[in-house]
C-alpha positions in Angstrom: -64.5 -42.6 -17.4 -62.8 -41.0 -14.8 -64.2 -37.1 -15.9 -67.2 -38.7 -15.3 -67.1 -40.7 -12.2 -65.2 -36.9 -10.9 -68.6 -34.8 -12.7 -70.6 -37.5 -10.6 -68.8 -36.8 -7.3 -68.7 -32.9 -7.7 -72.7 -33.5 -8.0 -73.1 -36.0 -5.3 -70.5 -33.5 -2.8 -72.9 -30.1 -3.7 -75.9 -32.2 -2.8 -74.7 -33.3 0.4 -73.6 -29.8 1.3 -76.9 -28.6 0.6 -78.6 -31.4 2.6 -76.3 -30.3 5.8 -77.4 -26.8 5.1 -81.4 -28.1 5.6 -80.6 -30.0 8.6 -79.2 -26.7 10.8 -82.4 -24.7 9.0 -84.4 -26.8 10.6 -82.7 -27.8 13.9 -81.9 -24.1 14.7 -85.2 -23.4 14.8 -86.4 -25.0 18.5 -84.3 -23.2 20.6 -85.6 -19.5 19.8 -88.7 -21.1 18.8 -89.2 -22.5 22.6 -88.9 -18.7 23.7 -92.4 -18.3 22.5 -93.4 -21.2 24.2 -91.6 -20.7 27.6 -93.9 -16.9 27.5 -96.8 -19.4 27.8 -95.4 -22.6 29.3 -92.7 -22.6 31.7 -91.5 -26.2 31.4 -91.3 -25.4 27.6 -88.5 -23.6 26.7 -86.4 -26.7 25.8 -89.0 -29.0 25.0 -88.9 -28.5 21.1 -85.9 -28.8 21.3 -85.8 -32.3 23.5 -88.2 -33.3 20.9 -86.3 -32.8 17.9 -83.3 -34.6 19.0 -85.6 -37.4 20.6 -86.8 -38.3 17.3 -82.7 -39.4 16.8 -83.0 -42.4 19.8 -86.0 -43.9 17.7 -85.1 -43.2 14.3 -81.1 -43.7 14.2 -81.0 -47.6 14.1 -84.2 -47.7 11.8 -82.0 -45.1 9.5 -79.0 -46.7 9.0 -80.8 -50.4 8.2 -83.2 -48.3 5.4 -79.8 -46.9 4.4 -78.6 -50.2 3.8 -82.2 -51.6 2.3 -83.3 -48.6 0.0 -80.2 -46.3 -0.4 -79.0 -43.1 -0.1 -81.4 -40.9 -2.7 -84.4 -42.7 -1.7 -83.6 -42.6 2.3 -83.1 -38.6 1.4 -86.3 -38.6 -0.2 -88.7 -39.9 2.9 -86.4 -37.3 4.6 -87.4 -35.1 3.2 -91.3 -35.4 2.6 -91.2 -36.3 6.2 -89.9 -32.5 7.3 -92.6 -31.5 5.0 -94.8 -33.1 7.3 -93.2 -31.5 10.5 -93.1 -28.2 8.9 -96.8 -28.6 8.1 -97.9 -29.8 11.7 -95.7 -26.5 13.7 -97.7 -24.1 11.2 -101.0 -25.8 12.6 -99.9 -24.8 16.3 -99.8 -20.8 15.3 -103.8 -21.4 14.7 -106.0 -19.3 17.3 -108.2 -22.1 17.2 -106.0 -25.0 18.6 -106.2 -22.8 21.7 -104.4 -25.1 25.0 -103.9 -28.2 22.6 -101.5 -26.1 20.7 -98.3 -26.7 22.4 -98.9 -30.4 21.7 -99.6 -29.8 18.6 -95.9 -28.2 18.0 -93.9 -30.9 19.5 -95.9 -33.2 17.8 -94.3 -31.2 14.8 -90.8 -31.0 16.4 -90.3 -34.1 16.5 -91.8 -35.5 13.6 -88.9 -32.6 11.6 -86.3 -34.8 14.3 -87.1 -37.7 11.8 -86.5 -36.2 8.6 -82.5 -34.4 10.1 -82.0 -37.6 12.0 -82.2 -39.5 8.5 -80.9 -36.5 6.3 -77.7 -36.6 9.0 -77.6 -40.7 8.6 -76.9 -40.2 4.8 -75.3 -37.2 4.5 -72.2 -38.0 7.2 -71.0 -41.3 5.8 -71.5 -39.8 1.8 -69.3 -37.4 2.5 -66.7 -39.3 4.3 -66.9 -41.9 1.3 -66.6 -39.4 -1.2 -63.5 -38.0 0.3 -61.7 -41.0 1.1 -62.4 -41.5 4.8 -59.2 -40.2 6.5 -57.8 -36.1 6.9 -59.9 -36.0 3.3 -63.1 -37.1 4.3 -63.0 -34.8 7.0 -62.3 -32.1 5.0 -65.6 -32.4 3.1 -67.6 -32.7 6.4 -66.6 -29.8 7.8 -67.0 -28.3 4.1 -71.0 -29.4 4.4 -70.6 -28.1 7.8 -69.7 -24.5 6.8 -72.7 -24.1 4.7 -74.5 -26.3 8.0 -73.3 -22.9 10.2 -74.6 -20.6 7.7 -78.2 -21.4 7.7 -77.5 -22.2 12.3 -76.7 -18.6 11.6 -79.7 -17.3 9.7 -82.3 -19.1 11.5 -82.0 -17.5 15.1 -81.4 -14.3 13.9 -84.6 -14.1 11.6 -86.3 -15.7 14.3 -84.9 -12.9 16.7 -86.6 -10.3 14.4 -89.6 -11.7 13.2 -90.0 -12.1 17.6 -88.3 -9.2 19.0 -89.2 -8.8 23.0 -91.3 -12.1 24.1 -94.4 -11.2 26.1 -97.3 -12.6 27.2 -98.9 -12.3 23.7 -95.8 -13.6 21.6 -97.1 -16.3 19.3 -96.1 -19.0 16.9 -98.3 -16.7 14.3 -95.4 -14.3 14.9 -93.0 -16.8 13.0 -95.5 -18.3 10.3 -93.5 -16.5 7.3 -90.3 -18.5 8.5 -92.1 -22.0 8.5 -94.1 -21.4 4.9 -90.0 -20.9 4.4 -89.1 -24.1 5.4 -91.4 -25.7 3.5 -90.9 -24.5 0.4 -87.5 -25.6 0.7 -88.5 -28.9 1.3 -90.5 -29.2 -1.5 -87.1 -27.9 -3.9 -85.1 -29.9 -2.3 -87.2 -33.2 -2.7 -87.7 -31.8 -6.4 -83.7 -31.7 -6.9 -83.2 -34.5 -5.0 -85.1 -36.2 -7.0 -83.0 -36.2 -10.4 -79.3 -36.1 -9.1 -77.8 -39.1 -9.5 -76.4 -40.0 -6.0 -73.5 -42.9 -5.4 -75.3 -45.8 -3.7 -72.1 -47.4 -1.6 -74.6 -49.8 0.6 -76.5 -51.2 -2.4 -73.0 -52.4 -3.8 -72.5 -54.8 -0.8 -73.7 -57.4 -0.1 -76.0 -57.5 3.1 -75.4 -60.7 5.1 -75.0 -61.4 8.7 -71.8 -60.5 9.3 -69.7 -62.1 12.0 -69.3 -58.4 13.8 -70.6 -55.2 14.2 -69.8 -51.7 14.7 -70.5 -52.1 18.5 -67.7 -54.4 18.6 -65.2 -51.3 17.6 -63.8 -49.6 21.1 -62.9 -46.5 19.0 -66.5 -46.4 17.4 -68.2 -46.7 20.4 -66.4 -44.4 22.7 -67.0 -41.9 19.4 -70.6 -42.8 19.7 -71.1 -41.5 23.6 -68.6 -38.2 22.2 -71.0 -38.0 19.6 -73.9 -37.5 22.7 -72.2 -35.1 24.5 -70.8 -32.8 21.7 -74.6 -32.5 20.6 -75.5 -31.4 23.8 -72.7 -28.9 24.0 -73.4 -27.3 20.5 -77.0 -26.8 21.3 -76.5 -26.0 24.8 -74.4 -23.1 24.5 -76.5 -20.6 21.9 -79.7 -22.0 23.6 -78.8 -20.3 27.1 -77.4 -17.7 25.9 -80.7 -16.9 24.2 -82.5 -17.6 27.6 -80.1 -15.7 29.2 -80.0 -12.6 27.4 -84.3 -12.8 26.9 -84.5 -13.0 30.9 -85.2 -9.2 31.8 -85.9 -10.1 35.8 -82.3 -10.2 37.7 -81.6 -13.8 37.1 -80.8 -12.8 33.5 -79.2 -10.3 31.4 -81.6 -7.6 32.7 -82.3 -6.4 29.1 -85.9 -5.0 29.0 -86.2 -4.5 25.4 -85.9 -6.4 22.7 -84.1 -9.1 24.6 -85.1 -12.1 22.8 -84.2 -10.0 19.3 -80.8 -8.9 21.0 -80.1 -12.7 22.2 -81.0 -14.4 18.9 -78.6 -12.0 17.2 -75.8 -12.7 19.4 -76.7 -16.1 19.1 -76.1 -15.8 15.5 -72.3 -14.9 15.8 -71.7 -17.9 18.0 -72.8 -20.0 14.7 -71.5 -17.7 12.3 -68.1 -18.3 13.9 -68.8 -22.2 13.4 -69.1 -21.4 10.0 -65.6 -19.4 10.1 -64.4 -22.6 11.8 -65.2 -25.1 9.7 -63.9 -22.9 6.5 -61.1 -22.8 8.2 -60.6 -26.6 9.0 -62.2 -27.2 5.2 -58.3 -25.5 4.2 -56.3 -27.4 6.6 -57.6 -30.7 7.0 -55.6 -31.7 4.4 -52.9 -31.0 6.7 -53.8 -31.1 10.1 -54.9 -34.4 11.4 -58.2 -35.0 12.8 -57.0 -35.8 15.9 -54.9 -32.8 16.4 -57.9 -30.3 15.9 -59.8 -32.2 18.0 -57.3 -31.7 20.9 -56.9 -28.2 20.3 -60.4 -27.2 19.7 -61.5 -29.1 23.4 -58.9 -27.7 25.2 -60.3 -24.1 23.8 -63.0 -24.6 24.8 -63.0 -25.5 28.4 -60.4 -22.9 28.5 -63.4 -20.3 27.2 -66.4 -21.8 28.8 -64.4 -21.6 32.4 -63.3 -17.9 31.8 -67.2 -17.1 31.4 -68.1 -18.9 34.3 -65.8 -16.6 36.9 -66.8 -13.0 35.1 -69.2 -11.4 36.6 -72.5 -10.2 34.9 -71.7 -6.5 36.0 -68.3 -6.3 33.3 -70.2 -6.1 29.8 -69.2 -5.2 25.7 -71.0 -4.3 23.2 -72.0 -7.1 20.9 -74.1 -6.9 17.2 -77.8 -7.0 18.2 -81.3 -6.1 16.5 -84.5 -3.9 18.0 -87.1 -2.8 16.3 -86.7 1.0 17.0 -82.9 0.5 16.2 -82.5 -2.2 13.9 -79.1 -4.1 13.7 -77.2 -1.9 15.9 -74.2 -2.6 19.0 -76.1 -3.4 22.4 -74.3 -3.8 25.9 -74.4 -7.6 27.0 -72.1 -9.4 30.0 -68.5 -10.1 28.4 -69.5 -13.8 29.7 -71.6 -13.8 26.3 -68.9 -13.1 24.8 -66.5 -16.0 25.2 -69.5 -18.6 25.3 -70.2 -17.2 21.8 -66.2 -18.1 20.7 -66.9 -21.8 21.6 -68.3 -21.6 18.3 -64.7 -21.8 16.8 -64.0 -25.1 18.7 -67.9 -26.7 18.5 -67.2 -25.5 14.8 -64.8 -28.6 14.2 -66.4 -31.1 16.7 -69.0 -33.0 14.4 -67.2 -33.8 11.7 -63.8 -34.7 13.4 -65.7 -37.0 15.9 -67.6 -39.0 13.0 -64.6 -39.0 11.0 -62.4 -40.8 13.6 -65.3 -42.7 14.8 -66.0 -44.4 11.7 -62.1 -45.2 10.3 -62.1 -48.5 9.4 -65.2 -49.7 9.6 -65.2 -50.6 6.0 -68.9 -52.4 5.5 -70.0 -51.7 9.2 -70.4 -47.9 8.4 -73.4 -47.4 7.1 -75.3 -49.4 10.2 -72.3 -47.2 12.6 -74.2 -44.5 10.8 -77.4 -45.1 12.4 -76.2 -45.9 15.9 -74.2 -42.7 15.5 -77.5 -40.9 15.0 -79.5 -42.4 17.9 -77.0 -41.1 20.6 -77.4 -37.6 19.1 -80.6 -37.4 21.0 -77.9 -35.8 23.4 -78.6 -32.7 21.9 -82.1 -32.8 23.3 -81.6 -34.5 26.8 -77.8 -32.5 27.9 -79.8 -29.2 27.2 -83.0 -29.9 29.1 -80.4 -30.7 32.4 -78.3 -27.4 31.7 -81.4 -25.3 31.6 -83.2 -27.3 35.0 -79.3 -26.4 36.4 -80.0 -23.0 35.0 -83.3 -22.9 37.1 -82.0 -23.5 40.2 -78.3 -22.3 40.1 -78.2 -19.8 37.6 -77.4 -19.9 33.6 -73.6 -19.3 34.3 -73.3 -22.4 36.6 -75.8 -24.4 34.2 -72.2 -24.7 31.8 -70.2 -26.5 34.3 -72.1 -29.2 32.5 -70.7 -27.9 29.1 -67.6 -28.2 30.9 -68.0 -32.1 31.9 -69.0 -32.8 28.3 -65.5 -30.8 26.9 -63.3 -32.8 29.1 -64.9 -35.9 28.1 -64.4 -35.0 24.0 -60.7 -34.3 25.2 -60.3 -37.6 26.5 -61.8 -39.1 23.3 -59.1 -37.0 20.7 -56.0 -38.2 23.3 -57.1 -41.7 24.2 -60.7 -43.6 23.1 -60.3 -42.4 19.4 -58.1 -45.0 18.9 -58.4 -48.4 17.0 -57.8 -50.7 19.2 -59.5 -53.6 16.6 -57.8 -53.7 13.5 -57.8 -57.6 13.8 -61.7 -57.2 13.1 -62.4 -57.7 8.8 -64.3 -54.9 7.5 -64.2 -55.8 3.7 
C-alpha cells in the first residue's frame, strides 16, 4: 500500500512540475511580446503584461472555490483548454487583416492565458506543498517545480529575442507565430496527459461547510498575501526593463542600435536561468535551511544588488551573452548595471515558493480557499510593472527600480516579522 500511495505521489509531484513549467511558458511571453507592441503603440509595452496578471484579481477567488467544488485534475483541465483559447486568440492578432483592432485583439488574448496560469498556479502551489508535507519539505518541492518554472522563463525571452531581433516600425506579431502554434501544441499534450494521471484530490476529502474562520483571519497569511503582490511585481519588473532598456537605442537607453531587442531578450534570459540555478540550489537545501532563513538572505541580496545598479553609471559596461542575426549567440557590451539586476535572479529565484510556503503553515482546511486569495493579489505582477515603467518614462529605467527596492524591503520585513503565526488558537482541522 505504501509503494503505491509513494508511485502515486512520484506521479502527482512530476505533473505538478510540469504544470509550473507551462505557467512561466506562457507568462514569459508578454514582456518581450509587448516590445512588438510598444514599436506600434507607445502605452503598450506593459499592457500584455498588466493583462495577464489582471486576469489573477478576477479569477483567484473563483479558483480556489472550483478547487474546493471540482478538484485538482478537473480545475487543471479548464486551465488548460482555457490557455488554448488565449493562445488561439494572440495568433488572431498577427493577422494583416485585423489591421488597428489588432492590439485589442492580443490583450483580449493575454488575459484570457492570465486565466488558465492563474488557475494552473491555484492548484499547482498547495499540491505541492501537500505532497511534501507543508513545512522545509514542501518548500523543497516548490522551488523543485520552480526550477523547471525558470527553465522554460528562460527559453521563452530568448527565442522570442531571436525570432524578433531589432524592433522597428514593421516588427509584427507574425514575426512570433511559430512560438504561439508552440504554445499550443503544448496545451493540447498537456490537457491529453493531464487527462489520465491520477491526481490526489485533498479538497474533495473534506468536508465543505461554513467554517467558523477563514484564511483572512490568519495575520501571517495575510501579510504573506500583500508579499505575495509585491514579489510578483519584482520578478516581472526586473527582466521586463531590462529588455526595454537594452531595446531603447535613443540615449535614454542602452544605446544599442542593432539587434537590441535580440541582445536584451538574451540577457534577459540569464537573469531567469539563474532563477533556475537558484531554486536547484534551494531544492538541495531546503531540507536544511529554513524557509525563513532564505528568505532573509535572498531580500537582503537583493536590495544590496538592485542599489549597486542604481549608483553605476551607464558609461562602465561588460560583456554579457547576447544574439544578432549577423553574429548569432555571441558576447555583446551592455552597462554593468545589467549585470547585477540580472543576479537578482538568484534571490527572486527563492521568493515564490518560500513566501507561499510560510504563508500557508497551518492553515490546515483554509488552504485551498488561502490558495485562491493568494492568486488574486498576484495581479501585482501586472500593476507594480506598469508604475516602474511610467517611472521609467519620466525618470529614467535605473530610477524606475527604486520601486523594486520598496517592494525588497517590504519582503524583508515579512521573513523577519509578519511571517509569523500569531493564530495558532484558530482550528484548522
Amino acid at each position: 500500500m505504501t509503494k503505491t500511495k509513494n508511485n502515486s505521489n512520484l506521479v502527482a509531484i512530476i505533473t505538478m512540475c510540469f504544470i509550473f513549467a507551462m505557467i512561466s511558458f506562457v507568462t514569459n511571453m508578454a514582456a518581450p511580446f509587448g516590445n512588438i507592441w510598444k514599436g506600434q503603440y507607445s502605452w503598450a509595452g506593459m499592457m500584455g503584461n498588466m493583462m495577464n496578471f489582471a486576469a489573477y484579481l478576477f479569477m483567484g477567488i473563483p479558483a480556489g472555490k472550483m478547487l474546493q467544488k471540482v478538484g485538482y485534475k478537473k480545475t487543471t483541465l479548464i486551465a488548460l483548454a482555457t490557455g488554448f483559447v488565449g493562445m488561439v486568440i494572440q495568433w488572431l492578432s498577427s493577422i494583416p487583416s485585423m489591421g488597428g483592432a489588432a492590439i485589442y485583439v492580443y490583450l483580449l488574448g493575454a488575459f484570457i492565458c492570465g486565466f488558465c496560469v492563474c488557475m494552473l498556479n491555484t492548484v499547482v502551489n498547495p499540491m505541492l506543498n501537500l505532497l511534501g508535507g507543508g513545512g522545509n519539505r514542501g518548500n523543497q518541492l516548490i522551488q523543485t517545480g520552480g526550477t523547471l518554472n525558470s527553465l522554460t522563463g528562460t527559453l521563452t525571452p530568448l527565442l522570442v529575442g531571436a525570432l524578433i531581433g531589432t524592433v522597428t516600425d514593421k516588427t509584427a506579431m507574425s514575426d512570433v507565430a511559430p512560438l504561439l502554434f508552440i504554445a499550443m501544441g503544448v496545451f493540447a499534450l498537456a490537457f491529453i496527459i493531464i487527462y489520465f494521471v491520477q491526481i490526489p484530490e485533498p479538497a474533495q476529502d473534506r468536508k465543505v461547510s461554513a467554517y467558523e474562520h477563514s484564511a483572512w483571519n490568519f495575520r501571517h497569511f495575510v501579510l504573506g498575501a500583500v508579499a505575495i503582490f509585491f514579489y510578483v511585481g519584482i520578478e516581472v519588473g526586473i527582466p521586463a526593463q531590462i529588455i526595454f532598456y537594452l531595446s531603447d537605442a535613443t540615449e535614454k537607453g542602452a544605446g544599442i542600435l542593432v539587434n537590441g531587442a535580440a541582445i536584451g531578450g538574451a540577457v534577459a534570459a540569464v537573469y531567469w536561468l539563474l532563477m533556475m540555478v537558484g531554486r536547484a540550489a534551494s531544492t538541495a537545501i531546503s531540507g536544511k535551511v529554513s524557509t525563513r532563513t532564505q528568505m532573509i538572505t535572498v531580500s537582503t541580496l537583493a536590495i544590496v544588488l538592485v542599489l549597486i545598479a542604481i549608483f553605476i553609471p551607464k558609461s562602465v559596461t561588460v560583456n554579457m551573452p547576447g544574439y544578432s542575426a549577423a553574429d548569432g549567440f555571441a558576447m555583446f557590451q551592455v552597462p554593468l548595471s545589467c549585470l547585477f539586476l540580472v543576479l537578482c535572479g538568484l534571490c527572486t529565484s527563492v521568493m515564490w515558493g518560500a513566501i507561499f510556503n510560510l504563508a500557508v503553515e497551518g492553515l490546515g482546511k483554509y488552504t485551498e480557499t488561502a490558495s485562491g486569495i493568494f492568486m488574486m493579489l498576484v495581479v501585482g505582477g501586472g500593476i507594480m510593472p506598469l508604475i516602474q515603467e511610467w517611472i521609467a518614462k519620466g525618470a529614467g529605467y535605473m530610477n524606475s527600480y527604486w520601486l523594486v527596492v520598496a517592494m525588497l524591503a517590504y519582503l524583508l520585513y515579512y521573513a523577519l516579522v509578519g511571517s509569523k503565526n500569531v493564530n495558532k488558537d484558530i482550528p484548522v482541522e
